[in-house]
C-alpha positions as CSV (number, residue, x, y, z in Angstrom):
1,X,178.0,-55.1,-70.2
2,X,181.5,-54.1,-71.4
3,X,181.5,-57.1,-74.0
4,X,178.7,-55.2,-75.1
5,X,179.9,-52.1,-75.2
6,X,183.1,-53.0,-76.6
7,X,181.8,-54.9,-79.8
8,X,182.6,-51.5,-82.1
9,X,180.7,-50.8,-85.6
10,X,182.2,-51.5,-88.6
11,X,180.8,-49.1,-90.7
12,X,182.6,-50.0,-93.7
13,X,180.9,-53.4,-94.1
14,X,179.1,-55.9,-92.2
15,X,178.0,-58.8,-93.9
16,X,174.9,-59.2,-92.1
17,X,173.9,-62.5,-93.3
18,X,170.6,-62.8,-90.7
19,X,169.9,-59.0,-89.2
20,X,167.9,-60.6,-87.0
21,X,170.2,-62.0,-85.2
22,X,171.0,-59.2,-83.4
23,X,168.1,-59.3,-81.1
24,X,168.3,-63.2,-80.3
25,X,170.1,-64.5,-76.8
26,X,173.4,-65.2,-76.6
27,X,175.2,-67.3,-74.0
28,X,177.3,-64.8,-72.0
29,X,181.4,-65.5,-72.4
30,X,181.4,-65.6,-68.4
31,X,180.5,-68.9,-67.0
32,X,177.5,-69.0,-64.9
33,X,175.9,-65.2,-66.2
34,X,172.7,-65.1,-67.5
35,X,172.2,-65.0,-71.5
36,X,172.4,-61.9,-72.7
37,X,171.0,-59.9,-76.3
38,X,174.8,-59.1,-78.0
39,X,174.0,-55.7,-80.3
40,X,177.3,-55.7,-82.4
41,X,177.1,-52.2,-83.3
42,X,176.8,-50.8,-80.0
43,X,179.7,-48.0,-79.6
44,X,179.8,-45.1,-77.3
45,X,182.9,-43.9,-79.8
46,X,180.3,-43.3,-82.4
47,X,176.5,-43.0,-80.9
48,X,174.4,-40.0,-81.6
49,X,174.7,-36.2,-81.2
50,X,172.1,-36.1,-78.5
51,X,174.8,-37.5,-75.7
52,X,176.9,-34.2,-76.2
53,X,173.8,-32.4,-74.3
54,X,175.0,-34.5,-71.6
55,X,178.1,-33.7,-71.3
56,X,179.3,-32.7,-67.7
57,X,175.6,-33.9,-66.3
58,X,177.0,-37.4,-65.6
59,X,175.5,-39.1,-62.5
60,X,172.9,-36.1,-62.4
61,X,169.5,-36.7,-61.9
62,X,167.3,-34.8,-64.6
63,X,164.2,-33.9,-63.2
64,X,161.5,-32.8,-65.0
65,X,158.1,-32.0,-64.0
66,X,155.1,-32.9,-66.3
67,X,154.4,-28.8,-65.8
68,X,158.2,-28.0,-67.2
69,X,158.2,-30.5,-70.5
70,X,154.6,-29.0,-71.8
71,X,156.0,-25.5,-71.3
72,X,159.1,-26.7,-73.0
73,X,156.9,-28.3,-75.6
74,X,154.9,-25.0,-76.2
75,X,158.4,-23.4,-76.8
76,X,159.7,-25.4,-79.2
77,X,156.2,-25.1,-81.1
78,X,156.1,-22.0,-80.9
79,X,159.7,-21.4,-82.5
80,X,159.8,-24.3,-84.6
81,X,156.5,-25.2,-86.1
82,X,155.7,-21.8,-87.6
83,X,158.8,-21.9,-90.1
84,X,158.2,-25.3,-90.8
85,X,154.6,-24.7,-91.8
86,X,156.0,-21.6,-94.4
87,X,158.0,-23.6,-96.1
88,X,156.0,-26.2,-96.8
89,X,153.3,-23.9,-97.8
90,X,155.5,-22.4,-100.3
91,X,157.0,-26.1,-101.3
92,X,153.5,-26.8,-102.3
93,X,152.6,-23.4,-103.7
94,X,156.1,-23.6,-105.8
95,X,155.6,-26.8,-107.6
96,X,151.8,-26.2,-108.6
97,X,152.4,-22.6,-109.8
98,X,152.8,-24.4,-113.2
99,X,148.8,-25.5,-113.1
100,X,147.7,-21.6,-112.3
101,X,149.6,-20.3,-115.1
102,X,148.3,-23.1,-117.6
103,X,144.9,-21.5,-117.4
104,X,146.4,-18.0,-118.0
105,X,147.7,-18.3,-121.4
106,X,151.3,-19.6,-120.8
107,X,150.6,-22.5,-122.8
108,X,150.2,-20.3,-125.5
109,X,153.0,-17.9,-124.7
110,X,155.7,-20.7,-124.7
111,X,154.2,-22.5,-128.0
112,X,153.3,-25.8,-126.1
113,X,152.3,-28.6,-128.0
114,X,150.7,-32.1,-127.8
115,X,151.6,-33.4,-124.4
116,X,154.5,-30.6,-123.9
117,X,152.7,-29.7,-120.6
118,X,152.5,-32.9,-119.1
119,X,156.1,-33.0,-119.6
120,X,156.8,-30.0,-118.1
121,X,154.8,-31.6,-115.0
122,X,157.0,-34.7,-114.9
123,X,160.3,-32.7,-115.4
124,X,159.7,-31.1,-112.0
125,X,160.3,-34.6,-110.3
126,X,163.3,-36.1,-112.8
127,X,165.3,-33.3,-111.4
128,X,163.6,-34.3,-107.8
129,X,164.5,-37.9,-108.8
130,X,168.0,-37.0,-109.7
131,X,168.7,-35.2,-106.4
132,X,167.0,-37.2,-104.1
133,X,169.9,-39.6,-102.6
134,X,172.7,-37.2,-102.6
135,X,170.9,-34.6,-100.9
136,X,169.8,-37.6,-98.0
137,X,173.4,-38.4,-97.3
138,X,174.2,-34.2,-97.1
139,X,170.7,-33.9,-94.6
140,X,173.0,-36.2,-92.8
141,X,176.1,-34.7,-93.3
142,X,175.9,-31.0,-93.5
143,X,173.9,-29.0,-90.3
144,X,170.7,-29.7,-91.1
145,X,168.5,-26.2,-90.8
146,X,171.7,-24.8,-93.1
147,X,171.8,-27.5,-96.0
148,X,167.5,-27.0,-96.0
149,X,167.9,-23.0,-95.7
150,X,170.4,-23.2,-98.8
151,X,167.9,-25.2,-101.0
152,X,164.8,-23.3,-99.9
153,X,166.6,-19.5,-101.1
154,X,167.7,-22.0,-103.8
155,X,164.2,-23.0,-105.0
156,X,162.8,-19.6,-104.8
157,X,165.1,-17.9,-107.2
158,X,164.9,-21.0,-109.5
159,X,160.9,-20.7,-109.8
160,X,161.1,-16.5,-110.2
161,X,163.0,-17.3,-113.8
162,X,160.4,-19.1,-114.9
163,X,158.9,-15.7,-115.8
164,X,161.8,-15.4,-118.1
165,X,161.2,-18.8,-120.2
166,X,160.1,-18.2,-123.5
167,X,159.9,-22.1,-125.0
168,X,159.4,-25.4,-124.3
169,X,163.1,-26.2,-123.0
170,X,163.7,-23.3,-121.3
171,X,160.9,-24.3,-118.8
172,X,161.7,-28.3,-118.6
173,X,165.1,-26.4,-117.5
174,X,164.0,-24.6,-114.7
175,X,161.2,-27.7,-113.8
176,X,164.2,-30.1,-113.9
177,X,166.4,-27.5,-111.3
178,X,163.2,-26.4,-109.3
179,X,162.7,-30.1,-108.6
180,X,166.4,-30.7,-107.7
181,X,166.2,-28.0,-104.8
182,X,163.1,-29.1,-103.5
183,X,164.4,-32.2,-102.7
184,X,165.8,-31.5,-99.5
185,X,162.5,-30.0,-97.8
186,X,160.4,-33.0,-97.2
187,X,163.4,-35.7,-95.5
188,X,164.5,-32.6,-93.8
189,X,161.3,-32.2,-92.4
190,X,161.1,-35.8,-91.4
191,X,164.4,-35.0,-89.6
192,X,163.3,-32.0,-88.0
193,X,160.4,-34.1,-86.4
194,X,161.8,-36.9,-85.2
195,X,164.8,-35.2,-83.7
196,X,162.3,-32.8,-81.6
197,X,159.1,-34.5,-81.0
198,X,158.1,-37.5,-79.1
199,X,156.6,-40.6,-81.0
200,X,153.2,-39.8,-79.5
201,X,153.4,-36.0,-80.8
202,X,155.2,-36.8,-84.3
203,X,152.1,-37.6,-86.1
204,X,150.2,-34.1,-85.5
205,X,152.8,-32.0,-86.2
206,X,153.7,-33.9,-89.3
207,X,149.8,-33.6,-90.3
208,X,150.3,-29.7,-89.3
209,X,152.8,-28.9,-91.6
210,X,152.1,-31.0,-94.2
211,X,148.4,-29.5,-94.4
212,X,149.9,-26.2,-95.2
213,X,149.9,-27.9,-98.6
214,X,146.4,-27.0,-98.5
215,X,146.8,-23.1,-97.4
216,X,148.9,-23.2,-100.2
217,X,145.8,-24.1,-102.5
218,X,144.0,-21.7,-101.1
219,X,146.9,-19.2,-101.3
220,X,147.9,-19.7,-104.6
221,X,144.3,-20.0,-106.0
222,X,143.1,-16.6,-104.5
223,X,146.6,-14.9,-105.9
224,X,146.1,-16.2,-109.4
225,X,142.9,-15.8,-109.0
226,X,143.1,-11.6,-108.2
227,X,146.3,-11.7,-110.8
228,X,144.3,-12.8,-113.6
229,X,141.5,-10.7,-113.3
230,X,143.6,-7.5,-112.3
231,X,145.2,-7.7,-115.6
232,X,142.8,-8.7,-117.5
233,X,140.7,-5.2,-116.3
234,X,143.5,-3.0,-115.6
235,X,146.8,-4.5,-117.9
236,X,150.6,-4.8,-117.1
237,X,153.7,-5.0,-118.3
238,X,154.0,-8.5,-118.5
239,X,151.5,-11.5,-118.5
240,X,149.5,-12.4,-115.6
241,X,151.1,-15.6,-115.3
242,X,154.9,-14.6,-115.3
243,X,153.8,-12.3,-112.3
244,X,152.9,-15.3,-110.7
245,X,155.7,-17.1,-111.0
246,X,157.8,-13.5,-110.2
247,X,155.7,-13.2,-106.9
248,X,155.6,-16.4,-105.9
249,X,159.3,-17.0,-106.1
250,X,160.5,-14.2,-104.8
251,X,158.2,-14.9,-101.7
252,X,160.0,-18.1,-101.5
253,X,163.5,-16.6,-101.0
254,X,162.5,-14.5,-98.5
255,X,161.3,-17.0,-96.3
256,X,164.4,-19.2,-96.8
257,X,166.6,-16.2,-95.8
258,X,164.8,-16.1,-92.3
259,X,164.6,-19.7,-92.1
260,X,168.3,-19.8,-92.2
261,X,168.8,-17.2,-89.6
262,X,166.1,-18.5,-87.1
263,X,165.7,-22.0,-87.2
264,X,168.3,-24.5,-85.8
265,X,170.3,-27.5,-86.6
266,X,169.1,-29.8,-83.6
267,X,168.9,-28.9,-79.7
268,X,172.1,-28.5,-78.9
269,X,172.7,-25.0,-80.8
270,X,168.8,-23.7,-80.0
271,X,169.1,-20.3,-79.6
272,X,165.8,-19.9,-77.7
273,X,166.4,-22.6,-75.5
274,X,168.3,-22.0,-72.0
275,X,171.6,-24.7,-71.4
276,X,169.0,-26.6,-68.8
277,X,166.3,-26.6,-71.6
278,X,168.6,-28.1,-74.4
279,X,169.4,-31.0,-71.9
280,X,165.5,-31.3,-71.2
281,X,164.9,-30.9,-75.1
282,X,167.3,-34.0,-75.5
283,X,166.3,-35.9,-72.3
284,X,162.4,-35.8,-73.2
285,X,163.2,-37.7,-76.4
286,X,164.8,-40.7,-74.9
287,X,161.6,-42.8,-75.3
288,X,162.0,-42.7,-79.1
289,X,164.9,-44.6,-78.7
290,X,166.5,-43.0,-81.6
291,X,168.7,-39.2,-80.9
292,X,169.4,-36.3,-83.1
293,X,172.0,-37.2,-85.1
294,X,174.8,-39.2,-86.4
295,X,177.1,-37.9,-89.0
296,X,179.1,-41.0,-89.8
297,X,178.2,-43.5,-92.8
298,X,177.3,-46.7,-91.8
299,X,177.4,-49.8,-94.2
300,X,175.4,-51.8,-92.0
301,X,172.4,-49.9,-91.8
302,X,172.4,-49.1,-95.4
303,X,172.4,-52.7,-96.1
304,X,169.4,-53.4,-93.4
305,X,167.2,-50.5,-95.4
306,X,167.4,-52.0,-98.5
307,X,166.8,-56.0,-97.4
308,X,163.6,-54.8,-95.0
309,X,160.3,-55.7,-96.0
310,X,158.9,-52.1,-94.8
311,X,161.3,-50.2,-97.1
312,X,159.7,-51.8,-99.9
313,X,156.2,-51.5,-98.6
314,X,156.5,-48.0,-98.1
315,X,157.9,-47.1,-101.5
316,X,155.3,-48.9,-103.5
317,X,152.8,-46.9,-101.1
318,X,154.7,-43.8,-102.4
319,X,154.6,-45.0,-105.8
320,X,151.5,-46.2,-106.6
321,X,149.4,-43.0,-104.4
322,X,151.2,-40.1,-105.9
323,X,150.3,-41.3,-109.7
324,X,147.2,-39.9,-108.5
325,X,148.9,-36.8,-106.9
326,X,151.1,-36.0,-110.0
327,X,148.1,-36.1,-111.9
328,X,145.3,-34.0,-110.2
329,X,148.3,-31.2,-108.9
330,X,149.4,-30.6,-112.4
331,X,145.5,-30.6,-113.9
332,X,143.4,-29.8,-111.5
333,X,142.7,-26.3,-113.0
334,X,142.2,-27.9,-116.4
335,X,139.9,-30.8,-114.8
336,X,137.6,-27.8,-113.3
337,X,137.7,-26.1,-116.5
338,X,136.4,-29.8,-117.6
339,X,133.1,-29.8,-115.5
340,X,132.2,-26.5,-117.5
341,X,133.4,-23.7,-115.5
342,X,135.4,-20.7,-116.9
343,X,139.5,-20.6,-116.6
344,X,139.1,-18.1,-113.7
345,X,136.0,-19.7,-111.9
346,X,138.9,-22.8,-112.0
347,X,141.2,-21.1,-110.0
348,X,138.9,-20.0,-107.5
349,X,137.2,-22.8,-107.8
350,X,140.1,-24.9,-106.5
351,X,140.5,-23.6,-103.3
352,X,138.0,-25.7,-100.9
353,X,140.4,-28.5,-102.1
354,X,142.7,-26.8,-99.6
355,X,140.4,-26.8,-96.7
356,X,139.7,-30.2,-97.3
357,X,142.9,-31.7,-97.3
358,X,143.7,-29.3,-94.0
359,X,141.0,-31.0,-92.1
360,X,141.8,-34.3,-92.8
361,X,145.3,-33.8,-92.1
362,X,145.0,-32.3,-88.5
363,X,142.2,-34.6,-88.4
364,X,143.9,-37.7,-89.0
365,X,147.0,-36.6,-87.4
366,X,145.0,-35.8,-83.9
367,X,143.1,-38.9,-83.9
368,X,145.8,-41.5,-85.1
369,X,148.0,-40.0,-82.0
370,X,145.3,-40.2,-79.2
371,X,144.0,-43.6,-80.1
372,X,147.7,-44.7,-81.5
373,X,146.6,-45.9,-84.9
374,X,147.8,-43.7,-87.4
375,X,148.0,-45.9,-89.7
376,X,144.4,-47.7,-89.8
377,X,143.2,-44.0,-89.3
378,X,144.7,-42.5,-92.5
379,X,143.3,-44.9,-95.0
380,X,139.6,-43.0,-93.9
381,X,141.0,-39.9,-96.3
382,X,142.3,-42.5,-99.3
383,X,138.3,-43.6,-98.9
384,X,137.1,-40.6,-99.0
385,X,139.3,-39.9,-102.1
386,X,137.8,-42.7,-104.0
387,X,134.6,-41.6,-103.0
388,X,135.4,-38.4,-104.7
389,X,136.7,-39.5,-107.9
390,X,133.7,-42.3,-108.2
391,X,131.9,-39.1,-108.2
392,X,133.8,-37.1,-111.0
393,X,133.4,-40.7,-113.3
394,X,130.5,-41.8,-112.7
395,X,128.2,-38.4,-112.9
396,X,127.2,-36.9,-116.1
397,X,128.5,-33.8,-117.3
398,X,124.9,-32.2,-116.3
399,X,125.8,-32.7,-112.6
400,X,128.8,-29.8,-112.7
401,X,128.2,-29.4,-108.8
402,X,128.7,-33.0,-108.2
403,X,131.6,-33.4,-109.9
404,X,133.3,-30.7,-108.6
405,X,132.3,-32.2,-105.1
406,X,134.1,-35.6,-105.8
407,X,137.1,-33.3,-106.7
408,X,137.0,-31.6,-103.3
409,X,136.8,-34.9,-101.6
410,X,140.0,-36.3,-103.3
411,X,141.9,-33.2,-101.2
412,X,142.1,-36.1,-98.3
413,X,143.9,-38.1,-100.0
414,X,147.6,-37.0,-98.4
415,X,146.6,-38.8,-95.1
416,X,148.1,-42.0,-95.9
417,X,151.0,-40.5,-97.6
418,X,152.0,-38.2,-94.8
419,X,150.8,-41.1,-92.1
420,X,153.9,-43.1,-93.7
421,X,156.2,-40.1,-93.6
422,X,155.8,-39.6,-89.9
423,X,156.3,-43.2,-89.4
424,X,159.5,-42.3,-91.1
425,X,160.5,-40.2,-88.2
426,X,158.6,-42.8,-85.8
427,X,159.9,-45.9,-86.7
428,X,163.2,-45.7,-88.7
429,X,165.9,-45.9,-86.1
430,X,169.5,-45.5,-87.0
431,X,170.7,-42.2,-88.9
432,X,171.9,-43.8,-91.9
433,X,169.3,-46.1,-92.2
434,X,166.6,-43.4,-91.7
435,X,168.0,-41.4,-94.7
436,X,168.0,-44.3,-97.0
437,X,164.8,-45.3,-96.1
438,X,163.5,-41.5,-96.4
439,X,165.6,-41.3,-99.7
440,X,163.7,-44.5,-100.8
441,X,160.8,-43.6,-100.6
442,X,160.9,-39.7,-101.9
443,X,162.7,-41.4,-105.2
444,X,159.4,-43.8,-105.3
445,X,157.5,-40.2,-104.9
446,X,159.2,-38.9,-107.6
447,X,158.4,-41.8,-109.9
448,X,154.9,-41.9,-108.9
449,X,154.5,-38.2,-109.8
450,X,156.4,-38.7,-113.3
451,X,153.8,-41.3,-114.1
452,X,150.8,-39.2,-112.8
453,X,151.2,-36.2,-115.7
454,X,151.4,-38.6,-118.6
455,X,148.0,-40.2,-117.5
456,X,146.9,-37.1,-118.9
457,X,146.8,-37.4,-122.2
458,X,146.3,-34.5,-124.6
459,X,144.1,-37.0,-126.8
460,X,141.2,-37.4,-123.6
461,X,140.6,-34.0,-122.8
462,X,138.8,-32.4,-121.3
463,X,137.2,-35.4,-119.2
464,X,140.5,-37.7,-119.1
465,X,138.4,-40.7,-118.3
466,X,141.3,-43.5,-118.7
467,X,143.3,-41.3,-115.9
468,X,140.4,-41.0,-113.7
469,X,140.0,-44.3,-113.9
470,X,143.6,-45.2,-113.6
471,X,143.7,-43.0,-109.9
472,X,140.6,-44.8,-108.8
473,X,142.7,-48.5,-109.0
474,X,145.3,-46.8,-107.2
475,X,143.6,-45.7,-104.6
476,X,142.4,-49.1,-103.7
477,X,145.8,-50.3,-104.0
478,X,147.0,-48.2,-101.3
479,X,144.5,-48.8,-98.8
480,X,145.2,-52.5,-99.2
481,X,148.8,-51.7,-98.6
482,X,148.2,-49.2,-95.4
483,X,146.6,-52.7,-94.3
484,X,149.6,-54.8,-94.9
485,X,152.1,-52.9,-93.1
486,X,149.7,-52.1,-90.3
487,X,149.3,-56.3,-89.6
488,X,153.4,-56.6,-90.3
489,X,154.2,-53.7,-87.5
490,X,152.1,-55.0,-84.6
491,X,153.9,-58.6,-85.5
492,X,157.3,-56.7,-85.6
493,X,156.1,-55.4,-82.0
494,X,155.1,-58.8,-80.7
495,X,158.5,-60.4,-81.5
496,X,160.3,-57.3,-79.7
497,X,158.1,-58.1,-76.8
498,X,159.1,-61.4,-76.5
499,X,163.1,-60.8,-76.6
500,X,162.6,-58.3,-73.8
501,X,160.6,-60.7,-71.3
502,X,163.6,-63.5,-72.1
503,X,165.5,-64.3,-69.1
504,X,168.6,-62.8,-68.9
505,X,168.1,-59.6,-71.1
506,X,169.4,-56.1,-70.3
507,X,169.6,-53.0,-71.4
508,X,172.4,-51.2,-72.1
509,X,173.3,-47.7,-70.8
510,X,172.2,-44.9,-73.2
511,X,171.0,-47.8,-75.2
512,X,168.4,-45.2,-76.5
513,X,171.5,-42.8,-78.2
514,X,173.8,-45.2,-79.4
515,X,172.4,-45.2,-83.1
516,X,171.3,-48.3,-83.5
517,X,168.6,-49.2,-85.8
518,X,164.9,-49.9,-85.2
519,X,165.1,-53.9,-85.8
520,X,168.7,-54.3,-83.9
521,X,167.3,-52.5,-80.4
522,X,165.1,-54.7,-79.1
523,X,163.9,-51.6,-77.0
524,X,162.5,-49.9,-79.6
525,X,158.8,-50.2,-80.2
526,X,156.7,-49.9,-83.6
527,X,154.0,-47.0,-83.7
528,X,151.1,-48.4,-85.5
């Protein structure tokens, strides 16, 4: 075991020719041992954050009753998940403001032209795009609920100056920087879930904050909604839809103020958790085989993100699903308008999209955990999706009801996308390589959403019927890739199997914490 132990990282480069040859057997340097699996970058000198908690508990035994974690676990809910869920509400709410306000005359106001609005709905995710790599390596570097806090009070002024634009570059200005600080909320979130939660539990909470995308629909539907009319029966000082972006923002830098006072970095500096429960917070976590933290660089696993196969599956799922997502999020009130219904029937209108995708969030979330398919599971909302939007094209403009129904049915469409994200948390191992890989496939996101905006073309309105079309092909695309890295994970599992029943393997002391990545610890085991 110390020849083990003693083979250090070296973070600065590692060829890696074969990564898979960290999990084969190698004959042990001692004549007569058993074979044993050599993992090269096993270090104790560098391992993860979470073996701090044990410091001055060595040799004890931790106990802990089934009774004690699932009061633990209603703790940590209870002080985690409700700031998690604000945010994201407001992430969402923040970045579709702009489709609100295009129904209540900003258009006009700022002199828009052409296809100047679909720009300003791809500008959002350049600046996203331009961010999204540096501000992985800080998640990793900086404390994490302090870097996240900054860019959330960040965000929140950004968006309240968009009531002061008065042209077309002024707002692709404050798009491009409201995108840049938005960047950090969604891999920070992945962190925050993988660093607390179990595997088993990662996928519902993921689908619990991430359907506060769809309170945020309703949210921001019902505020424009009373905004518009209140001005247009009683008047203000300023247009209806700079008061939205006013309120909206401000809201936002409110809740990024007690974010950063409330929430914390990781376990170990948990205000609201006793010094036995931040050892229990750690110790219950041990079965991800992955800890809370590492802040150190590593070459290695860098290299490993980029050369495997479920990086690149995972981006081109992130691609090709939000074209669809940039799309409908920018238009949506537009498309309404489009089935015959009045600019502030739209906005009301919008809101059962919400409770749609909220339902098949927790939905999908509960279900993929308990039967331990999240995977297979999520593609039911990208089919219901393209159910949906088989409606909106194929139905004749008499059918208004219909067609609005499709729309309400493509609100499922996040389960695959936020399926893959906790996967993120799930089954990326290795700090470095978990940012890359997060980093990989936001910037595939962001691509995907660029596209999405410019399928909308100023020349098809109001039915856009070559970007309905185009979000129907790739909705079939990503179910086809949900299967593909579904069949490649249970093989990825099988092979692990097989290196652990080998004669001669062991497992190495804190094996779980010493950062090593998800394809080098032959411990570690895929959820599907």
């Amino acid at each position: 075991m110390a020849a083990m132990e003693d083979r250090k990282d070296v973070s600065a480069g590692d060829p890696e020719k074969n990564m898979d040859a960290d999990l084969q057997l190698t004959p042990s340097p001692v004549e007569g041992d058993a074979p044993s699996v050599v993992l090269k970058h096993a270090d104790r000198n560098d391992a993860d954050e979470a073996l701090k908690a044990f410091v001055g508990h060595e040799g004890e035994v931790i106990v802990m009753t089934p009774e004690m974690e699932s009061k633990l676990l209603r703790k940590i809910d209870l002080n985690l998940m409700p700031m998690l869920c604000a945010v994201y509400c407001m992430n969402y709410l923040d970045k579709t403001c702009i489709s609100y306000a295009s129904v209540m005359n900003m258009k006009q106001d700022l002199g828009l032209k052409d296809n100047e609005y679909s720009w300003l709905g791809s500008m959002f995710y350049f600046g996203y795009l331009a961010w999204e790599y540096p501000t992985n390596r800080l998640l990793q570097r900086l404390p994490l609920a302090k870097w996240s806090s900054v860019n959330i009070i960040m965000w929140g002024l950004v968006l309240a100056c968009m009531a002061a634009t008065k042209n077309f570059a002024g707002a692709m200005t404050v798009r491009f920087f409201l995108g840049l600080f938005e960047s950090a909320v969604t891999p920070g979130f992945a962190l925050f879930t993988s660093q607390w939660y179990t595997k088993k539990e990662q996928g519902m909470r993921t689908g619990i904050w991430f359907s506060f995308n769809g309170f945020a629909q309703i949210l921001g539907g019902l505020v424009a909604y009373g905004i518009s009319v209140g001005v247009e029966k009683h008047g203000a000082a300023i247009p209806g839809w700079q008061i939205v972006f006013l309120t909206i923002g401000l809201l936002t830098f409110a809740i990024g103020v007690v974010f950063l006072f409330l929430m914390p970095d990781n376990q170990l500096n948990a205000r609201f958790l006793t010094p036995q429960e931040k050892v229990m917070a750690v110790q219950r976590i041990r079965l991800n085989n992955q800890g809370v933290g590492n802040k150190h660089f590593k070459m290695y696993q860098l290299k490993e993100a980029l050369l495997d196969p479920m990086t690149w599956a995972f981006a081109l799922y992130a691609l090709v699903a939000d074209i669809p997502n940039g799309g409908i999020s920018n238009f949506f009130s537009q498309l309404i308008q489009s089935f015959g219904y009045t600019a502030n029937q739209s906005l009301l209108y919008g809101t059962p999209g919400g409770a749609v995708e909220i339902i098949s969030l927790i939905l999908c979330g509960y279900l993929g955990d308990r039967y331990g398919h999240r995977i297979l599971i999520s593609t039911s909302g990208i089919l219901c999706s393209f159910v949906g939007m088989l409606l909106i094209v194929c139905l004749p403009t008499s059918h208004p009801s219909g067609r609005l129904a499709g729309y309400y049915l493509t609100g499922a469409s996040a389960t695959g996308f936020v399926a893959l994200l906790s996967l993120i948390s799930s089954n990326v191992a290795g700090y470095t390589k978990k940012t890359t890989v997060a980093a990989i496939y936001l910037i595939f996101y962001c691509v995907g959403n660029i596209i999405g905006p410019q399928t909308f073309q100023a020349k098809d309105a109001p039915d856009y019927r070559p970007a309905e079309i185009t979000i129907l092909v790739c909705y079939f695309i990503v179910m086809c890739d949900l299967v593909c890295i579904y069949w490649y994970t249970r093989r990825q599992n099988v092979r692990k199997a097989a290196v652990r029943a080998a004669s001669g393997y062991r497992k190495l002391e804190a094996q779980e914490f010493l950062d090593l990545t998800d394809r080098e610890n032959p411990e570690f085991v895929y959820t599907l």
